[in-house]
ZAMARGU-4260 file (C-alpha; in steps of 0.2 Angstrom, whole numbers, plus 5000, padded with zeros to 4 digits):
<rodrens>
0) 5212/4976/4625 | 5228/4965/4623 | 5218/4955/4609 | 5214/4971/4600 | 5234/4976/4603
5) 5240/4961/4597 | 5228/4963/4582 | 5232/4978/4577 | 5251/4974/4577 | 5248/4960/4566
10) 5237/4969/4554 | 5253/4981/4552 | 5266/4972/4550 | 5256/4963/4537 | 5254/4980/4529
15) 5272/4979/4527 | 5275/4966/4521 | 5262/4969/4506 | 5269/4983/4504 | 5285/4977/4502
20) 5281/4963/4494 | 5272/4974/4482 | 5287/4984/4478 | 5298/4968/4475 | 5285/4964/4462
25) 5287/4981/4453 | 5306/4979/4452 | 5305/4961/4446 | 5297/4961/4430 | 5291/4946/4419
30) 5306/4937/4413 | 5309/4943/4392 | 5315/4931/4379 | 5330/4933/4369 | 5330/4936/4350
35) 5342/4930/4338 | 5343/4934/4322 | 5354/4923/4309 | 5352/4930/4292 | 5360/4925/4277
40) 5363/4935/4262 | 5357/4934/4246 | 5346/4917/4245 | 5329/4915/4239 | 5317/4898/4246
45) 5321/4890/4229 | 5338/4883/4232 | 5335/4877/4250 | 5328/4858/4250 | 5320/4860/4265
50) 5309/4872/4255 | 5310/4868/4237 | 5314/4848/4230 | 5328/4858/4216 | 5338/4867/4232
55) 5352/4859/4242 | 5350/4850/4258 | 5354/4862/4272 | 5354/4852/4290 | 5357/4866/4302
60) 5345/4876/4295 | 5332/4859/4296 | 5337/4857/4315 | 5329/4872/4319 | 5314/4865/4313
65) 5312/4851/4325 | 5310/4864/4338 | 5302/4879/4325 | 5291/4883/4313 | 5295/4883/4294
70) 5288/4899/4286 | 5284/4893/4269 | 5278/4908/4262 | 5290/4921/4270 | 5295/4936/4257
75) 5306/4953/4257 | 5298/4967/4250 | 5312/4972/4237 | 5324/4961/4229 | 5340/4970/4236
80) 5350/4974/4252 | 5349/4991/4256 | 5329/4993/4251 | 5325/4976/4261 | 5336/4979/4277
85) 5328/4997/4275 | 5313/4990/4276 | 5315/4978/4291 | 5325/4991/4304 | 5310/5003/4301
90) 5295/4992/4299 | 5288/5001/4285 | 5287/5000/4268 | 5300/5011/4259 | 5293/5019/4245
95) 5282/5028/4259 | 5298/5034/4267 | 5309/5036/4252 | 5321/5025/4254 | 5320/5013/4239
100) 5334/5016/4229 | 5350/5007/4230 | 5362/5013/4231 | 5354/5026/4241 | 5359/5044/4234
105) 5357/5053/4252 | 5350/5046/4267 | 5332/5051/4272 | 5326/5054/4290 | 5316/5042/4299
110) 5297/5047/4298 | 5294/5060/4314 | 5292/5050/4330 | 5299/5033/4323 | 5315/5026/4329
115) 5325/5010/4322 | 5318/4997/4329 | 5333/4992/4341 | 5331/5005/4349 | 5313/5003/4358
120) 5321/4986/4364 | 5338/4994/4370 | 5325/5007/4380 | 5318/4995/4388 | 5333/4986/4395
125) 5338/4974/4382 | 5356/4973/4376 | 5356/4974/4355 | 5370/4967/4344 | 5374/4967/4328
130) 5387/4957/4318 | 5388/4967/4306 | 5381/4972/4292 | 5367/4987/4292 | 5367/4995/4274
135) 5351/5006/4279 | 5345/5021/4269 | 5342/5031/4284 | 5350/5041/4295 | 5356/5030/4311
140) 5354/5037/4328 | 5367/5030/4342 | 5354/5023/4353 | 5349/5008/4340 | 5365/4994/4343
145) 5375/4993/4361 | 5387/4987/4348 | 5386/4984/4329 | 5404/4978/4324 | 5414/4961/4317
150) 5417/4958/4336 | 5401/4962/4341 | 5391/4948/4354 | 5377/4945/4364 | 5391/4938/4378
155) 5395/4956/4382 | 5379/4960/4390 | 5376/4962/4407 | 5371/4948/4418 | 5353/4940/4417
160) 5352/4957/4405 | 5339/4949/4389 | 5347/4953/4374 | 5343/4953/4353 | 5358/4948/4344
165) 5358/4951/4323 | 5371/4937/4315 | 5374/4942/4295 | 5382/4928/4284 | 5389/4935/4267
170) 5394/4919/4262 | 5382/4917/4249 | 5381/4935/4244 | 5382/4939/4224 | 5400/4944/4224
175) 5404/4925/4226 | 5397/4920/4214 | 5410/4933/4203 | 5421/4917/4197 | 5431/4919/4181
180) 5429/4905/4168 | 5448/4900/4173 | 5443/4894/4189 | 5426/4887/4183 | 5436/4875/4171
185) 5448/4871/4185 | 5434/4866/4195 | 5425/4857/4181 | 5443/4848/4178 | 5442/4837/4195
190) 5423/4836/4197 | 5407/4838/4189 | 5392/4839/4192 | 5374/4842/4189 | 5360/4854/4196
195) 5344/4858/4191 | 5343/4875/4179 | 5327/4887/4179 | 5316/4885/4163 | 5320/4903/4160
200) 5338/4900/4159 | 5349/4893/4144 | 5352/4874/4148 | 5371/4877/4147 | 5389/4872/4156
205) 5391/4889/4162 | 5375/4889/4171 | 5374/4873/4178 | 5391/4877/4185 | 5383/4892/4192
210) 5369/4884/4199 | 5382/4870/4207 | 5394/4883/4215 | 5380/4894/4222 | 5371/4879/4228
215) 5388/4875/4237 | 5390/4892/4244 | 5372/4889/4253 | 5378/4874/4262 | 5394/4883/4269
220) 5382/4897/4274 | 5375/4882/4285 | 5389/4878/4293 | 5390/4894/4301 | 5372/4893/4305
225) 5377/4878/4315 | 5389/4888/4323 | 5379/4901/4330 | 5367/4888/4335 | 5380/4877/4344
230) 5388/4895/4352 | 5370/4899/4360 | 5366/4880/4368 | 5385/4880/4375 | 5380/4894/4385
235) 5365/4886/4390 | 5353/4898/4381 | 5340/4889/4370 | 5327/4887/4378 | 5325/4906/4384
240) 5330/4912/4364 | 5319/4914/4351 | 5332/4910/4333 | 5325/4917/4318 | 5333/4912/4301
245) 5328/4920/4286 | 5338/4926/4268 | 5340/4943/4267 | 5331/4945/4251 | 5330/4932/4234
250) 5345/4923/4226 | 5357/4929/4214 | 5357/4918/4200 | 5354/4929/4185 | 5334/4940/4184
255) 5333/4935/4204 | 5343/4948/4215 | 5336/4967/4210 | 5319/4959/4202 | 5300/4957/4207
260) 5301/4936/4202 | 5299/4926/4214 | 5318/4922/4215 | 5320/4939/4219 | 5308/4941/4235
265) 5301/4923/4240 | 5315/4919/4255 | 5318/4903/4266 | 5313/4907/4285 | 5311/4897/4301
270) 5309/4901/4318 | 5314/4892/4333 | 5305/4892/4349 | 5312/4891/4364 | 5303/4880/4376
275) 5301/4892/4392 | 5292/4906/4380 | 5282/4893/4368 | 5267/4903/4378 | 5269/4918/4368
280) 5264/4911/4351 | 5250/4901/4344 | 5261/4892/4332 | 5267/4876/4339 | 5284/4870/4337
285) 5287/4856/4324 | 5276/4862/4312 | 5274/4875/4296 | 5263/4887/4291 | 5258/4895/4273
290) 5254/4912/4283 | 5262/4926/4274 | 5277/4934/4283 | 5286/4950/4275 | 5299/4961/4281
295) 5289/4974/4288 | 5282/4962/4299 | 5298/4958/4307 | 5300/4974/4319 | 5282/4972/4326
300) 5287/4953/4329 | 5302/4954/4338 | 5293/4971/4350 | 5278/4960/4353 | 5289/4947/4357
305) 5297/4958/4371 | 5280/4966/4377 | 5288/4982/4371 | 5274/4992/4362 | 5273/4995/4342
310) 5275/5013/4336 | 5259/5019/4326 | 5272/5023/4310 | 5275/5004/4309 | 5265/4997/4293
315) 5268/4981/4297 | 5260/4968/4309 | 5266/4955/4321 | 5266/4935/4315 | 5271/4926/4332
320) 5257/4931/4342 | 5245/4919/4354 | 5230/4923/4342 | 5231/4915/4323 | 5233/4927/4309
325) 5228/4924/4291 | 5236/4935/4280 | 5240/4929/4262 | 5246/4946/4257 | 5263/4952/4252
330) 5268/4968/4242 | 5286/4970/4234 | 5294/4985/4224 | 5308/4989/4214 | 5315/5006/4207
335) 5336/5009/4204 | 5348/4996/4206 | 5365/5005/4208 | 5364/5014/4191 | 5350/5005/4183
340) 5333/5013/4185 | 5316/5003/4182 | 5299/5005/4192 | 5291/4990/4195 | 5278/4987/4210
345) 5270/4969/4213 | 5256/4961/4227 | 5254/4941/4229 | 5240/4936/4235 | 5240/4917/4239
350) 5245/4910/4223 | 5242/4923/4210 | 5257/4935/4206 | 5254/4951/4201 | 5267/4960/4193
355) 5265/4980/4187 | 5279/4986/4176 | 5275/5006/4173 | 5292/5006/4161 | 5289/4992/4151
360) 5302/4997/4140 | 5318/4995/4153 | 5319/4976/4149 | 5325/4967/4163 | 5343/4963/4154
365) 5347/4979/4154 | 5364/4983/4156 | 5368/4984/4177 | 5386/4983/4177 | 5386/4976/4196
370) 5375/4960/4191 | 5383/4957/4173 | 5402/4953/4182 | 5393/4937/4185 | 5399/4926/4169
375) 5384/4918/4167 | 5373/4933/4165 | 5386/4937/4151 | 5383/4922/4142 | 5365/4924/4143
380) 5366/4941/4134 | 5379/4935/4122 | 5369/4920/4118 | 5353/4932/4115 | 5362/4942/4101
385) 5368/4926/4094 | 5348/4922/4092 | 5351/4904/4102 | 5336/4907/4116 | 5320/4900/4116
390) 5305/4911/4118 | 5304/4909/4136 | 5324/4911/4139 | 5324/4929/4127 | 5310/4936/4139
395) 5324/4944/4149 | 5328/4955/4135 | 5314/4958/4127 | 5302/4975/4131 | 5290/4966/4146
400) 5271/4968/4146 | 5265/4981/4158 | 5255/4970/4168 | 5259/4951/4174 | 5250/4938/4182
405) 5257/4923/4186 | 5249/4905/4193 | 5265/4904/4206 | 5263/4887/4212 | 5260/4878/4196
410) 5273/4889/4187 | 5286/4894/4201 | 5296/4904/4186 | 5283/4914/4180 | 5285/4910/4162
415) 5267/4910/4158 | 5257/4928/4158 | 5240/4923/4162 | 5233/4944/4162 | 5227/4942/4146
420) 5220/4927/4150 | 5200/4930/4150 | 5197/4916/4162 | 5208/4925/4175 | 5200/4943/4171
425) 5190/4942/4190 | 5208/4940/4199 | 5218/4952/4190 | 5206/4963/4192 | 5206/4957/4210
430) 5225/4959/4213 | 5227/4976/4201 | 5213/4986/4213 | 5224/4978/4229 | 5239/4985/4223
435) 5233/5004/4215 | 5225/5004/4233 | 5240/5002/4240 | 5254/5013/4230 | 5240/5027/4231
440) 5236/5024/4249 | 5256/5026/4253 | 5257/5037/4245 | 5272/5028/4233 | 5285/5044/4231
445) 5292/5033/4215 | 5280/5044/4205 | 5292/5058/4206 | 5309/5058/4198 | 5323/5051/4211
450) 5331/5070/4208 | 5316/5079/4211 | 5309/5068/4228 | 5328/5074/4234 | 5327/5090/4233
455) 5311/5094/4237 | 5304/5079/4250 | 5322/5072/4258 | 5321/5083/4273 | 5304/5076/4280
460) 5299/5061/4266 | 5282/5054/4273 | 5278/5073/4277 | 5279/5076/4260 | 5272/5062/4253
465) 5257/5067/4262 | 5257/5084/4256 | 5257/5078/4238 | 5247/5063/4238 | 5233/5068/4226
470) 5246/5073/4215 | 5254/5057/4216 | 5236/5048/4213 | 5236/5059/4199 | 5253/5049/4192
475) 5246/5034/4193 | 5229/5037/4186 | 5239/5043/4170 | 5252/5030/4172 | 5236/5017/4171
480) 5231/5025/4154 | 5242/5011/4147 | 5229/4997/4153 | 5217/5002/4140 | 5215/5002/4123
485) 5223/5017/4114 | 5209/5025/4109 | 5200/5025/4126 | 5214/5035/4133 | 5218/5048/4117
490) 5209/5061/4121 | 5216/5061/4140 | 5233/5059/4135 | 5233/5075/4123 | 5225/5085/4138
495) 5239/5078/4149 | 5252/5081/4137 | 5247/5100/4138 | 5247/5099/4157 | 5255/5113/4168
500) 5263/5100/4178 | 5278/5093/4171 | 5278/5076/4180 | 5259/5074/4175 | 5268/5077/4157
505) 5282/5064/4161 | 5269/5052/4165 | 5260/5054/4148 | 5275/5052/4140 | 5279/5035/4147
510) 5261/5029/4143 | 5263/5034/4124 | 5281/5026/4125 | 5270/5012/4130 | 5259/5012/4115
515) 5273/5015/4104 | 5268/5016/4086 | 5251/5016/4092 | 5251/5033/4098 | 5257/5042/4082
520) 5244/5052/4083 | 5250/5063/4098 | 5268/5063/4089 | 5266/5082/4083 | 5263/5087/4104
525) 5278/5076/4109 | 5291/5084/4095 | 5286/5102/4103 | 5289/5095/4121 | 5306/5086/4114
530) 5312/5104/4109 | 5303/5114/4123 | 5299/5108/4139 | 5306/5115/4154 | 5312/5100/4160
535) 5327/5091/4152 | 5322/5075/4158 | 5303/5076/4149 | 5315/5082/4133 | 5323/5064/4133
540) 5307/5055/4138 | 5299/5063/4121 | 5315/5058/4111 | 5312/5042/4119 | 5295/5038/4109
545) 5300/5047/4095 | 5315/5034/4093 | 5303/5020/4099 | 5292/5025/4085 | 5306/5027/4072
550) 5301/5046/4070 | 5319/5054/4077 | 5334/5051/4079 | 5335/5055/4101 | 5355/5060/4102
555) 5353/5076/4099 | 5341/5080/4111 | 5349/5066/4124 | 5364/5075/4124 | 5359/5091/4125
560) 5349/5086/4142 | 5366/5076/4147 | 5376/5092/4143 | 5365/5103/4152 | 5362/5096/4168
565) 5373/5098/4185 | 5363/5086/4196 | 5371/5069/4194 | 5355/5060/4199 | 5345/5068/4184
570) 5361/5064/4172 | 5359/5043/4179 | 5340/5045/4173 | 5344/5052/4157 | 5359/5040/4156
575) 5347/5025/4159 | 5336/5031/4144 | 5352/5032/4133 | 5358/5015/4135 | 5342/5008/4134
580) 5341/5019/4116 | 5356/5011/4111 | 5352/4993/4115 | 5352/4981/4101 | 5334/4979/4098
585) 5332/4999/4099 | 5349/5001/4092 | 5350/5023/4091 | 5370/5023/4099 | 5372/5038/4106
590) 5391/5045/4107 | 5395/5056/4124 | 5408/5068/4126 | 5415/5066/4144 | 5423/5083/4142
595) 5406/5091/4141 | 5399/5085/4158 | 5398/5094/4172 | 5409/5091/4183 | 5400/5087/4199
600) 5389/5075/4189 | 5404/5064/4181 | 5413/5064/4198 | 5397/5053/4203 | 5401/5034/4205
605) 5385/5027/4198 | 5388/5040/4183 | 5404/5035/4183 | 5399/5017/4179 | 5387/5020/4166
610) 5398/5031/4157 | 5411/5017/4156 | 5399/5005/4150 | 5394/5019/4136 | 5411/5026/4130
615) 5422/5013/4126
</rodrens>
């Protein structure tokens, strides 16, 4: 009897000691990394040695790569702040959730059931900084950032609380590169010297001083790399920190920032990882990898990272995992750029580029009155009226073809068009089908005019979207009518010309803008919707082809749809179309009389800006 007594005691204080063993288990969860975020603004791979043999050497950016992986082909999905950071604090892709236009007219919700990023980690117990810059088009709850300030730290957390820290460097953002030609020659008085200059760029002082000072900017932008690096091992916090390092978009020497190139969306990263978490990620420190990386997949990253499970909303997917990944896909997109509106969408798929422009005739110089403070692309207009580019150089000003395809790694400049090229005809076909899959399967809201997606789809975008995706297939099945041969697409054209809809109209439109003089035939039709359409915006869109087409002067017709409007994003679309009409190469100036705008519509900045470029 005493054995069994003695037993039984045994038995239950070992009970509870499993159970509370069991418990202290529970409450003692597997150690998380930190995250830290350094990004810099405005840079593109290209003027980065570590990535490119023309960029400047960077050291602090190259020490992370003794203990990291060097993405070589890492890309945002839109060539401009607000659209890319957009991107990458939601995960998705931003013509889905309607929040592609910079500067954003009115912020949009999140789609139903997402949250920011940040605020998943915050939830599950990690302290999130961010120093300091957001510049998102959505609305922003209060649960994303502990703190998102100039002051804010990582060293304010908790202790032992595992944290994800956002660093920003504007040091190399496009304003600095706003020097006047005062300072330049100052500079130019003690020192010169030389830099490479893209093919596409007139070989001149101007711009290789450009090239120089920007080039400069990215190696003070370093330094404070160094810094942040250098703060983290002082507090003894390397080896449990993941460091990401990555340009917040391309660079901003002229036709990079705000376009599609390469320049635009191909962007420097590395990764850093930390010795006591090198377990959570097949990629080996020490090393690169030409896996593909884009913006959306950097929210997915950094919750797989922290074991914190990815929304279903999320479009993208996580690149540091323990299993290999072999994705050679990225798509990009671009629609308005403060006041300048164009709508260009493009896919890479390993080293083919596939550029769609469904405006062909919004050449990329056209007037932006945010890029052209930068002296150089002044000179790079002026010398283009002067007739003193080459072919390649003038391309920038010259009406673009609607579809691209570019050999990227043999021309890194995407000089040479290769779509009419028969012996590609397999791969564009290839990379046209991936990208139609993709804006239809969004479905891409760009098919609606900015004025009309915000009044009828800003309250719930993606619900809406939804709602109207045949609709919006609809668009770009028309839209595509300009890949064929004009005769092919006649016939359709009239009968979409006559359509009910108006944006189905709209889009016929721009496809016979497209064939130009090629389309004469349909010109009776376009002079009745010029006079008659309900819609003022599909009035100038007619005057548009007739003044492509030498048929009409447009200022009448332009002006009355200026005059009419009250909604200042309507009147920025219809301002677009008039200083394209009165570019040199079209050359129909159009005279506006302030005093006839609506008031609410030239209290608007961006109409504001465009007015000051069109009324002297």
């Amino acid at each position: 009897m005493k054995t069994i007594f003695t037993k039984r005691i045994l038995l239950f204080f070992l009970s509870i000691a499993t159970f509370f063993s069991c418990k202290t288990a529970e409450k003692t969860p597997e150690k998380q990394p930190n995250i830290v975020w350094i990004v810099s603004e405005d840079n593109s791979k290209h003027y980065l040695k570590l990535f490119d043999d023309n960029g400047i050497e960077t050291p602090n950016i190259a020490f992370l790569t003794d203990q990291g992986v060097m993405f070589t082909r890492a890309f945002s999905n839109a060539p401009v702040c607000s659209v890319a950071r957009s991107t990458i604090i939601s995960g998705t892709y931003a013509p889905r959730t309607g929040v592609q236009f910079h500067r954003k007219s009115e912020l949009a919700p999140l789609p139903d059931g997402l949250h920011m990023f940040p605020a998943y980690l915050k939830q599950a117990g990690y302290y999130t900084t961010n120093n300091s810059k957001e510049d998102y088009n959505f609305v922003k709850s209060d649960t994303v950032w502990d703190d998102s300030s100039k002051k804010a730290s990582y060293r304010n957390r908790n202790e032992n609380q595992p944290f994800f820290h956002v660093f920003n460097i504007g040091t190399s953002h496009e304003s600095r590169i706003h020097f006047t030609k005062e300072e330049m020659d100052a500079a130019l008085a003690k020192e010169k010297k030389e830099s490479f200059i893209q093919p596409n760029h007139p070989q001149t002082e101007l711009f290789q001083y450009t090239n120089v000072h920007y080039r400069n900017k990215i190696q003070e932008m370093d330094k404070e790399v160094g810094a942040v690096i250098k703060e983290l091992e002082e507090d003894g916090l390397l080896e449990d920190t993941f460091i990401f390092y990555y340009g917040d978009h391309g660079g901003v020497l002229p036709g990079s920032k705000g376009y599609l190139y390469e320049t635009g969306l191909h962007v420097p990263m590395v990764v850093r990882i930390p010795e006591n978490f090198k377990h959570l990620t097949h990629l080996k420190a020490g090393t690169s990898t030409e896996q593909f990386v884009s913006f959306i997949d950097l929210a997915p990253t950094v919750l797989k990272l922290a074991n914190v499970t990815i929304p279903k909303q999320i479009d993208g997917k996580p690149f540091l995992t323990k299993e290999e990944t072999n994705n050679n896909v990225t798509y990009g997109y671009a629609d308005r750029f403060d006041e300048k509106y164009d709508l260009v969408r493009s896919v890479r798929k390993g080293k083919y580029k596939y550029i769609r422009n469904f405006q062909p005739f919004n050449f990329d110089g056209l007037m932006n009155n945010y890029r052209y403070k930068q002296l150089a692309y002044q000179e790079w207009q002026d010398l283009y009226k002067e007739g003193k580019l080459n072919d390649i150089q003038s391309t920038f000003f010259k009406t673009k073809a609607p579809e691209m395809l570019f050999d990227v790694e043999n021309d890194p400049y995407e000089t040479n068009n290769l779509a009419n090229n028969p012996e590609y005809k397999e791969t564009l076909n290839d990379v046209r089908s991936l990208l139609n899959n993709w804006i239809t399967g969004m479905p891409d809201l760009s098919f609606y005019p900015e004025h009309y997606y915000l009044e009828n789809g800003l309250n719930n975008p993606v619900k809406w979207g939804l709602e109207h995706k045949e609709d919006i297939r609809k668009y770009i099945t028309t839209a595509n009518l300009m890949l064929q041969d004009f005769k092919s697409s006649e016939e359709q054209l009239k009968a979409k010309l006559r359509s009910n809809d108006p944006w189905e109209r709209y889009w016929a439109l721009i496809v016979c803008s497209t064939y130009g003089t090629k389309a004469n035939s349909l010109k009776t039709i376009i002079k009745t919707i010029a006079k008659e359409d309900s819609e003022g915006l599909n009035k100038v869109r007619a005057a548009e082809f007739l003044a492509f087409t030498k048929a009409e002067n447009p200022e009448q017709v332009c002006l009355e749809a200026l005059y009419t409007t009250t909604d200042p994003v309507e009147a920025l679309l219809i301002l677009n179309s008039i200083t394209l009409l009165s570019s040199l190469d079209i050359g129909y100036p159009i005279h506006i009389d302030n005093t006839k705008l609506d008031e609410n519509v030239l209290n608007d900045s961006q109409v504001s800006r465009r007015i000051e470029y069109l009324v002297p």
